[in-house]
C-alpha positions as CSV (number, residue, x, y, z in Angstrom):
1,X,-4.4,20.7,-8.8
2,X,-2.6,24.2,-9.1
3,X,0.4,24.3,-11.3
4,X,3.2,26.5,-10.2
5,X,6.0,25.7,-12.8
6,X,7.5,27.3,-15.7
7,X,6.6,26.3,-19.2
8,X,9.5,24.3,-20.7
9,X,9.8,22.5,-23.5
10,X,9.6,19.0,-23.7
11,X,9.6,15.6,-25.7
12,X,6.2,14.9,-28.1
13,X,4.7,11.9,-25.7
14,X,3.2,9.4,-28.0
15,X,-0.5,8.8,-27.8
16,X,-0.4,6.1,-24.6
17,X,2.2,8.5,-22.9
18,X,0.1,11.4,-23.5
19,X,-2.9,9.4,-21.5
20,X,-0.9,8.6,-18.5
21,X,0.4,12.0,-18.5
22,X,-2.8,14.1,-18.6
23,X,-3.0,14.8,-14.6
24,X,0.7,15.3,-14.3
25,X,1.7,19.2,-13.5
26,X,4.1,20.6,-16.2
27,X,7.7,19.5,-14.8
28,X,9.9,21.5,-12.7
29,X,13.4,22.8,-14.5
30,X,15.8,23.5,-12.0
31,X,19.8,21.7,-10.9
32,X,20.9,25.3,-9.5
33,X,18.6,28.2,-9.4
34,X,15.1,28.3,-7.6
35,X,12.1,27.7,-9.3
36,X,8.3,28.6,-9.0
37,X,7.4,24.9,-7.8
38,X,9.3,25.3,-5.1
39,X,7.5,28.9,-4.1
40,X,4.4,28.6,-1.7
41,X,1.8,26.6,-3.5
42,X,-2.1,26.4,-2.5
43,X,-3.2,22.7,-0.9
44,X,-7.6,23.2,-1.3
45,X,-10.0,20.1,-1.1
46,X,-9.6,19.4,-4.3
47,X,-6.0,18.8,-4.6
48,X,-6.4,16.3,-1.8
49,X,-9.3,14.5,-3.8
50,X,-7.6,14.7,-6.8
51,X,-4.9,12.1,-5.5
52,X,-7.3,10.8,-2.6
53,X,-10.1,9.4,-4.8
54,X,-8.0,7.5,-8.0
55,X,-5.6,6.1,-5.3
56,X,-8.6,4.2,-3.4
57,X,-9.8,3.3,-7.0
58,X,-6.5,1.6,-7.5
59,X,-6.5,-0.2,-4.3
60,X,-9.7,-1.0,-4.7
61,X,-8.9,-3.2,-7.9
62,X,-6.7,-5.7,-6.0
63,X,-9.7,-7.3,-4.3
64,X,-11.6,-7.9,-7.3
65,X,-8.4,-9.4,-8.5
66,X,-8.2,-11.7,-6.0
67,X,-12.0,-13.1,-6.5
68,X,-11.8,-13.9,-9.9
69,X,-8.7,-15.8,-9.7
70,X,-10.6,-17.7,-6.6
71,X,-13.5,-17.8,-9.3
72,X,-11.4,-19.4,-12.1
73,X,-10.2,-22.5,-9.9
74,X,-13.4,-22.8,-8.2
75,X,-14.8,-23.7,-11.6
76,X,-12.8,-27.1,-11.9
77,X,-14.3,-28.3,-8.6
78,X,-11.2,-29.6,-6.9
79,X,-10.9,-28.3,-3.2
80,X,-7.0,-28.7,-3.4
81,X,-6.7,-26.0,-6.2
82,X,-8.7,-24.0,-4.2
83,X,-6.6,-24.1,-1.3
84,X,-3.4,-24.0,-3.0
85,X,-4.1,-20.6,-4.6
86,X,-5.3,-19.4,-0.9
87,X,-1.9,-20.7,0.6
88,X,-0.1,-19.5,-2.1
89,X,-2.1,-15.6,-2.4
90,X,-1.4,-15.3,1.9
91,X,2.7,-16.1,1.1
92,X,2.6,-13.4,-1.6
93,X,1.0,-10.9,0.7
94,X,3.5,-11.7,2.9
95,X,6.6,-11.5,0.5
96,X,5.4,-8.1,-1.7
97,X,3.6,-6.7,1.9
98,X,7.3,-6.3,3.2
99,X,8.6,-4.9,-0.1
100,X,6.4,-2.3,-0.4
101,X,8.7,0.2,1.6
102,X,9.5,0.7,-2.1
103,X,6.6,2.7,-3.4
104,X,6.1,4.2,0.2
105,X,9.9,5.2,0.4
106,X,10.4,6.8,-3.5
107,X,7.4,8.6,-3.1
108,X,8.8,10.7,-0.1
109,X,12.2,11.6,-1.7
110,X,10.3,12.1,-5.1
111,X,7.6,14.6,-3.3
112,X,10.2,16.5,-1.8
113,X,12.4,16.8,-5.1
114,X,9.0,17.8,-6.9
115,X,8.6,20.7,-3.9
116,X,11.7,21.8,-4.5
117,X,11.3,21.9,-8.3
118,X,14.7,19.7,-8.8
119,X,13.6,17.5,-11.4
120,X,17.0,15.8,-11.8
121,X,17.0,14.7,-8.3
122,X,13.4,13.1,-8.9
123,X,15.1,11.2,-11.4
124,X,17.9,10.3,-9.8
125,X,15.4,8.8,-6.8
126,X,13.7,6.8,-9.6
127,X,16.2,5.0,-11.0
128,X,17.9,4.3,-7.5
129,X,14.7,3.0,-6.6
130,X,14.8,0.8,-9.8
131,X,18.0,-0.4,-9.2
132,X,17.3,-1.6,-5.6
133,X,14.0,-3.1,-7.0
134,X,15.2,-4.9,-9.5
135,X,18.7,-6.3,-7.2
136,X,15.5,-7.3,-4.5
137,X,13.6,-8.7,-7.1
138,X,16.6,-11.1,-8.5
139,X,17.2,-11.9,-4.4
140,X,13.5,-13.2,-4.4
141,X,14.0,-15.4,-7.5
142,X,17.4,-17.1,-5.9
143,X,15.1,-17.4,-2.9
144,X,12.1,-18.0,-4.3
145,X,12.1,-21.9,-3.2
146,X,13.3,-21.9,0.4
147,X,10.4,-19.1,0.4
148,X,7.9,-21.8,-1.0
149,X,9.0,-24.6,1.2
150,X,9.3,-22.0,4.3
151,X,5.7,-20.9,3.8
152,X,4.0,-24.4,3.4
153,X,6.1,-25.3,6.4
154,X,4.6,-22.5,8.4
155,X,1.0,-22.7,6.8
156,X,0.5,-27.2,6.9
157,X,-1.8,-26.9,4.4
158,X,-2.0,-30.7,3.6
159,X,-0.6,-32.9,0.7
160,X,-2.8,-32.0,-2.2
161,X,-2.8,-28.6,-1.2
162,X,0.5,-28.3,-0.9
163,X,1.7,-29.7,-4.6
164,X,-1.3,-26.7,-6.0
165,X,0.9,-24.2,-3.8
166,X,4.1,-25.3,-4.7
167,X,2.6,-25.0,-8.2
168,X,1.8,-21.2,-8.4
169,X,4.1,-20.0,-6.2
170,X,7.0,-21.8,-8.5
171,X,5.6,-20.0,-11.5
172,X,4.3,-16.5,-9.6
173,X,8.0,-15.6,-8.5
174,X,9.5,-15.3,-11.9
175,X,7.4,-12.2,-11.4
176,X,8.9,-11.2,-8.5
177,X,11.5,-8.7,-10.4
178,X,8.4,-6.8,-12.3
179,X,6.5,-6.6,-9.1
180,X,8.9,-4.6,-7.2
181,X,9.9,-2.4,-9.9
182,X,6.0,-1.9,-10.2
183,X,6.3,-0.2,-7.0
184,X,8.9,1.9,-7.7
185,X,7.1,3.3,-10.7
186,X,4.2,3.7,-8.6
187,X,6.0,5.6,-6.4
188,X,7.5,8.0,-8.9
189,X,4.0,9.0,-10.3
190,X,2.6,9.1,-6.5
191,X,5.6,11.4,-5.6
192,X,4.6,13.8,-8.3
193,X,0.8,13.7,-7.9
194,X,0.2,12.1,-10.6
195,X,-2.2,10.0,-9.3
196,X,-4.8,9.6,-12.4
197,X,-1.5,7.9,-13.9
198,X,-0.8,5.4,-11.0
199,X,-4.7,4.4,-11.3
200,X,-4.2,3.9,-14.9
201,X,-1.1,1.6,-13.8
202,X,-2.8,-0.6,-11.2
203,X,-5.7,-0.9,-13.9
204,X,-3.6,-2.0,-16.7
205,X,-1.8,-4.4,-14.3
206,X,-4.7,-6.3,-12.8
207,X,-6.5,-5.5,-16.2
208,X,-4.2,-8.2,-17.5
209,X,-3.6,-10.0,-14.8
210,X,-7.5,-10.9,-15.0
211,X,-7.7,-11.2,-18.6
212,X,-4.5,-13.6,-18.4
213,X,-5.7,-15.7,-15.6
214,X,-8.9,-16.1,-17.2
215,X,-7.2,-17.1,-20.5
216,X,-4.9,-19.2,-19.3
217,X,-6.2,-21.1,-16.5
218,X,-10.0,-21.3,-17.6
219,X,-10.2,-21.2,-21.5
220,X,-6.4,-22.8,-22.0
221,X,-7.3,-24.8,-19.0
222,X,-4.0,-25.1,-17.5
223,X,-5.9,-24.3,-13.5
224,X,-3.8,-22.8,-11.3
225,X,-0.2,-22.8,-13.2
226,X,-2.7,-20.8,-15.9
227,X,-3.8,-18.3,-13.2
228,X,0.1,-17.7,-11.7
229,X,0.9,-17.2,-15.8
230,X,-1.8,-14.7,-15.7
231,X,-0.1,-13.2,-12.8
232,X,3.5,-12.7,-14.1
233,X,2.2,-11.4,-17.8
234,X,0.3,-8.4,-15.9
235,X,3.4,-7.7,-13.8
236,X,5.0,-8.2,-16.7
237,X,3.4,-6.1,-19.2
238,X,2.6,-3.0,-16.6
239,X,6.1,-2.7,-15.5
240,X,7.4,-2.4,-19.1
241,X,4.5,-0.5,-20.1
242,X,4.9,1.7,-17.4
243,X,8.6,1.8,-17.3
244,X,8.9,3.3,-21.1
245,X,5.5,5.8,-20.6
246,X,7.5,7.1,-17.2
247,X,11.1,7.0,-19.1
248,X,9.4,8.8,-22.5
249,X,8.3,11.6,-20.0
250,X,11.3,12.8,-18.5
251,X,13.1,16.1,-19.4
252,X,16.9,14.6,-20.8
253,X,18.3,18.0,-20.5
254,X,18.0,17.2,-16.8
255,X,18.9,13.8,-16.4
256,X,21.4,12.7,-13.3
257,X,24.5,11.5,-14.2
258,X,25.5,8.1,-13.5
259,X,27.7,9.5,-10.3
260,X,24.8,11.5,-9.3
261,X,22.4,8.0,-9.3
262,X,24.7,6.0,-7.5
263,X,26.0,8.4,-4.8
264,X,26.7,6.1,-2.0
265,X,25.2,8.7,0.8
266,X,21.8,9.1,-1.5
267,X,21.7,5.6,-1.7
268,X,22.0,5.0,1.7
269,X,19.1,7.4,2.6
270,X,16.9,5.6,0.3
271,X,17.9,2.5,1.6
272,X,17.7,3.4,5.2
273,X,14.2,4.5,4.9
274,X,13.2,1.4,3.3
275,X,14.2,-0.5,6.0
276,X,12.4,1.5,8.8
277,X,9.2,1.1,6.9
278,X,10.2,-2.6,6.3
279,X,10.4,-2.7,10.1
280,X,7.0,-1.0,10.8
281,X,5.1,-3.8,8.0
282,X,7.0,-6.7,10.2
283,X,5.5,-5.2,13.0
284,X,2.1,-4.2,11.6
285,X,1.8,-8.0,10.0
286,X,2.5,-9.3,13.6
287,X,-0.1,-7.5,15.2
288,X,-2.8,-8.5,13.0
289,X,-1.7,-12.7,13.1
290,X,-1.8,-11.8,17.1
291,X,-5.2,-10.6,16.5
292,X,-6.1,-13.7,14.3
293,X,-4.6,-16.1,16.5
294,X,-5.7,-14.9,19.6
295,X,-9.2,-15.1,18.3
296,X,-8.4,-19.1,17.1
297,X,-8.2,-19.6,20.8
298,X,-11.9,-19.3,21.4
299,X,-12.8,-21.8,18.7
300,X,-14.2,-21.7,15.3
301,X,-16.8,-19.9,15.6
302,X,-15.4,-16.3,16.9
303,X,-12.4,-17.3,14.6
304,X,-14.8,-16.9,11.6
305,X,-17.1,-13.7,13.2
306,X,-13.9,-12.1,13.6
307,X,-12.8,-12.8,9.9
308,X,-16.3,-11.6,8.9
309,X,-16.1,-7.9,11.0
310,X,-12.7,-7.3,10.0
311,X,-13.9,-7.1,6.2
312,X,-16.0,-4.0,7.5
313,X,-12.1,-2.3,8.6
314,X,-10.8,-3.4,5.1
315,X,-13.5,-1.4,3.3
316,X,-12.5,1.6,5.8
317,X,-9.1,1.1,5.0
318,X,-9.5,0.9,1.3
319,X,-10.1,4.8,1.4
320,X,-8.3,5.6,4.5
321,X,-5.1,4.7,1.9
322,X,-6.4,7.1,-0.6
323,X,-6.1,9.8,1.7
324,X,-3.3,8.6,3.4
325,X,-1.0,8.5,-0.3
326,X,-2.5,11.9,-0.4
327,X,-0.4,13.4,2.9
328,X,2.5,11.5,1.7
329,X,2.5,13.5,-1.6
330,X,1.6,16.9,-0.7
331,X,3.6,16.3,2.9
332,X,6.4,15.9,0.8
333,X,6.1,18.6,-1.8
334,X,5.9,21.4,1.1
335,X,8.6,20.1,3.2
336,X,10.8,20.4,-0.5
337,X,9.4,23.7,-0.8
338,X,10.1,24.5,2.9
339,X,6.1,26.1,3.0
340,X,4.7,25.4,6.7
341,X,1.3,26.7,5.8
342,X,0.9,24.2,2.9
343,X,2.8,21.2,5.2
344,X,0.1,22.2,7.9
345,X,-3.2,22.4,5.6
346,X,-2.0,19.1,4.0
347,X,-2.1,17.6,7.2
348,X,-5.5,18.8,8.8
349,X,-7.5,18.5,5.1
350,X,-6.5,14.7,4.9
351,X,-7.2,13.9,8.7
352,X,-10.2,16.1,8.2
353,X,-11.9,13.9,5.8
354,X,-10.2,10.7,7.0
355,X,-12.4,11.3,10.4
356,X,-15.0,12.1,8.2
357,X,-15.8,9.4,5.8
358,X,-14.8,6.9,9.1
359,X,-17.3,8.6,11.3
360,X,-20.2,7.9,8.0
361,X,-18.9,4.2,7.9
362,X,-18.8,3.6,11.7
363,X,-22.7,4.9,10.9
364,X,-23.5,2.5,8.3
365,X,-21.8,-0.5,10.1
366,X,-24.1,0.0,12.9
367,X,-27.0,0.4,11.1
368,X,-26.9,-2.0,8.1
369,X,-23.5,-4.3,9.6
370,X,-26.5,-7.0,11.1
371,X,-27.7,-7.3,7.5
372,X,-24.4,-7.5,5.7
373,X,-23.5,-10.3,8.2
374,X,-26.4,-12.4,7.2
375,X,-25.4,-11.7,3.3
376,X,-21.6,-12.7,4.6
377,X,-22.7,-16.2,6.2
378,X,-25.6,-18.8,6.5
379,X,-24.7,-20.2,9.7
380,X,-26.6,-19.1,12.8
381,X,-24.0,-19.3,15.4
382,X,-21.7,-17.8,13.3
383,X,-24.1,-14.3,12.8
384,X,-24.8,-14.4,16.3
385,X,-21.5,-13.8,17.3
386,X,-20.2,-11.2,15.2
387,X,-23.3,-9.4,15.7
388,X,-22.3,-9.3,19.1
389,X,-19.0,-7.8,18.6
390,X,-20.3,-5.4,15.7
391,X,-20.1,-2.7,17.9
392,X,-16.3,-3.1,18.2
393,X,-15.6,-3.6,14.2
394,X,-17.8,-0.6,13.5
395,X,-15.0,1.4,16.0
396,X,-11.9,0.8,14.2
397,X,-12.7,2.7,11.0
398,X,-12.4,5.7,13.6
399,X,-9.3,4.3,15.3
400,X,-7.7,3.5,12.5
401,X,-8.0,7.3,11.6
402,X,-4.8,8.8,12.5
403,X,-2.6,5.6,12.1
404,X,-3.1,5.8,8.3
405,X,-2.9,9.5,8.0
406,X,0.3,9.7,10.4
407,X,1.7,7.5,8.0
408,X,1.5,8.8,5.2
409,X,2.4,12.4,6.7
410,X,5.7,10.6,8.3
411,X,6.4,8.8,4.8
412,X,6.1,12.1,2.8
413,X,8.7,13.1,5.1
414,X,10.5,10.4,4.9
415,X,10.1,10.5,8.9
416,X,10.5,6.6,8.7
417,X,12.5,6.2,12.1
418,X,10.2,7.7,14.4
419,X,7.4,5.9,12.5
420,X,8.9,2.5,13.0
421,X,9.7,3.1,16.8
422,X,6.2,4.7,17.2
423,X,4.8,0.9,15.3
424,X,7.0,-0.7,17.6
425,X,5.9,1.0,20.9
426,X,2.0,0.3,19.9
427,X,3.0,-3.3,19.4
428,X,4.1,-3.6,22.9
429,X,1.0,-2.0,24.2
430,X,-1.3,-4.0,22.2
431,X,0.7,-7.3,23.5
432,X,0.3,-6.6,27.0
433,X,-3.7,-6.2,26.4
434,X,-3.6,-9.3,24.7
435,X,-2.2,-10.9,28.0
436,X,-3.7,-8.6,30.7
437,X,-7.4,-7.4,29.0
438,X,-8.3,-10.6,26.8
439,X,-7.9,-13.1,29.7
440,X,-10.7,-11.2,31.5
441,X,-12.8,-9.9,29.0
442,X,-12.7,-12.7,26.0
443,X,-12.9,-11.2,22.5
444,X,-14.8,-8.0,23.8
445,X,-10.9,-7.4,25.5
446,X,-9.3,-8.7,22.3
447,X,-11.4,-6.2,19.9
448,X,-10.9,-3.3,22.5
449,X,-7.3,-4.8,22.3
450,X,-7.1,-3.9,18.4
451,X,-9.0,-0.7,18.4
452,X,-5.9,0.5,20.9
453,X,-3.3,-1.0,19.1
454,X,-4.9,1.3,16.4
455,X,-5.6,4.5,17.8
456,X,-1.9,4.4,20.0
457,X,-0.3,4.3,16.6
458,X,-1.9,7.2,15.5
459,X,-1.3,9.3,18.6
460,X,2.1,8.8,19.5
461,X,3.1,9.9,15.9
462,X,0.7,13.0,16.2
463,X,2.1,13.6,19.4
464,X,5.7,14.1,18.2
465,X,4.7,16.0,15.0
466,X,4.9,19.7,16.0
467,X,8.6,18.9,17.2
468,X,9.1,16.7,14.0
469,X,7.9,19.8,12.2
470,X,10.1,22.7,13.9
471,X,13.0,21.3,13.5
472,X,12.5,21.3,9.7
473,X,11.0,24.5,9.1
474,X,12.4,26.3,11.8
């Protein structure tokens, strides 16, 4: 990545600062006067790959996560365990899915800062964003129980199955603090392209999160209140870890004052734009139970070829993320350093290879997806039908396209209104297909359903983008 920033003096970082720091740009100095950062900077392949490729390594880590906490229980044979840390793992994506605005939201106002080389600003943003993480986190631990109860309500998992649930979800929300201010940190480094640090995060988090779950509810044998200890120490661990590496790193001559931190209109941004992309998750989360659901209607067996073809969108969307973070940081950084050319490059390099790698895994779904589905299942019926529908699944990679890199484009600029009415208005159309198309046409009409719901997201935020765009660079 090209640096465009005076050399200032800073604090020695100790060694494990120095580590996390190594991809970071030299910091911006500037409160009053302009400074080269926020002069036209070069966005090339590299820049975009530089943030692109760590961030899908990062994501990429949370599924492996999740399998060997499944792997831990599964060794004490007991079904209910099993289920409970399923039950328990779907309310948590549900609980930290909606809170993520946090990482999505400081990154935006943290890329712009960075563009406009006002490093007390992008400290101001992250300890506003601590703050509210921290208040949110405390929220979730007063709630934490009506959430418990709520979710086994909603889920009917079963006796045993609920008792494991209310287990590790008891114990999992002490974490609930460090997890959101994990986001907030993450959004920080992301905001300043420091994306080789935010991989280093993740992998210290589920690093011991693993280790911990594997320590404590295998070798201590404590089962699943061992795993959710696991949990909390990673969150734990990585947000303190990560909180002093991030805090050791910034300039003091340049920190905000209190005033500065808490300035009610700042806050009020911050907090605004968290709660359009709050919006846009509840909405995004609701199309995709509609989609599960709807497919429950025509019985078990299209229920679980639809769960099978969907892991073939996850994998797409694994990297589809990567690029996606990568709009939202150099997105940002042009519109703070008011430089069109690098705002438009950002945004054509990132859909560019987004269509790209899509188009090669809409290639290899078709040609190796009937294989994969045999590795996937052993049951006939069940291989039959998604084979089927493979055509469809292999599809969404490409729709899916533009709805990730819109977003992160819109989130780097902190665009988060038009982005949740744009959700909202692909929603709608992807509800009447569900009650017009999927009547007539089965799940055929319910995947074409989806790969609308999809591509609409993505072209109704391109669609407004030049307009978007002239009105903040003139």
């Amino acid at each position: 990545m090209a640096k465009f920033s005076y050399c200032i003096c800073r604090q020695k970082q100790p060694s494990l600062a120095s580590a996390i720091h190594r991809d970071r740009s030299r910091q911006t100095v500037t409160t009053s006067e302009p400074s080269v950062s926020s002069l036209p900077f070069e966005v090339s392949n590299r820049m975009v790959f530089a943030i692109a490729v760590p961030m899908t390594l990062a994501y990429l880590t949370t599924p492996l996560l999740g399998i060997v906490d499944t792997a831990v229980i599964g060794q004490f044979g007991d079904a209910a365990l099993i289920g409970g840390l399923a039950v328990g793992a779907i309310i948590f994506d549900i609980v930290f899915t909606t809170f993520n605005f946090l990482r999505s939201g400081t990154t935006g106002f943290v890329a712009q800062a960075f563009g406009r080389g006002d490093e007390t600003e992008q400290q101001a943003v992250f300890w506003r964003a601590v703050l509210l993480a921290a208040g949110l986190g405390l929220v979730l631990l007063i709630l934490g129980p009506l959430i418990r109860e709520l979710g086994i309500l909603l889920m009917n998992p079963g006796e045993g199955v609920a008792d494991a649930t209310r287990s590790y979800v008891t114990i999992r929300m002490l974490g609930a603090p460090f997890s959101l201010v994990n986001y907030a940190l993450l959004g920080l480094l992301l905001g300043q392209g420091r994306a080789m640090a935010g991989l280093l995060l993740q992998t210290l988090l589920n690093g011991i999160n693993i280790a911990g779950s594997i320590w404590f509810g295998l070798v201590l044998g404590w089962q699943i209140e061992g795993v959710a200890i696991g949990t909390v120490l990673g969150e734990a661990i990585a947000a303190g870890a990560g909180f002093w590496w991030i805090r050791r790193g910034f300039d003091l001559r340049h920190a905000p004052s209190r005033a500065r931190v808490l300035d009610r209109e700042a806050f009020l941004r911050l907090v605004s734009v968290n709660r359009d992309i709050m919006i846009r998750s509840f909405a995004l989360l609701a199309g995709f139970s509609l989609f599960t659901r709807t497919g429950a209607q025509f019985g078990a067996v299209t229920l679980a070829a639809n769960a099978i073809l969907m892991n073939f969108f996850l994998i797409a969307g694994y990297y589809l993320d990567g690029f996606a973070t990568a709009a939202e940081q150099i997105v940002g950084r042009a519109i703070g350093a008011n430089h069109p050319p690098a705002f438009w490059r950002a945004v054509r390099l990132t859909t560019m290879w987004g269509f790209a790698l899509a188009g090669f895994t809409t290639i290899m779904v078709v040609l190796f997806g009937p294989a994969a589905i045999d590795l996937m299942t052993t049951a006939p019926d069940v291989r039959a039908e998604a084979k089927t529908y493979l055509m469809w699944a292999a599809l969404t990679a490409i729709a899916g396209v533009l709805a990730f890199e819109m977003d992160g484009v819109f989130i780097g600029a902190t665009w988060s209104k038009d982005m949740r009415n744009m959700m909202l208005a692909s929603l709608a159309v992807f509800v009447i297909l569900l009650l017009t198309v999927v009547p007539a046409y089965g799940n055929h009409g319910l995947w074409l359903a989806l790969n609308v719901f999809l591509g609409v997201r993505g072209l109704t935020l391109l669609a407004i983008l030049p307009r978007k765009a002239r009105r903040v660079f003139g």
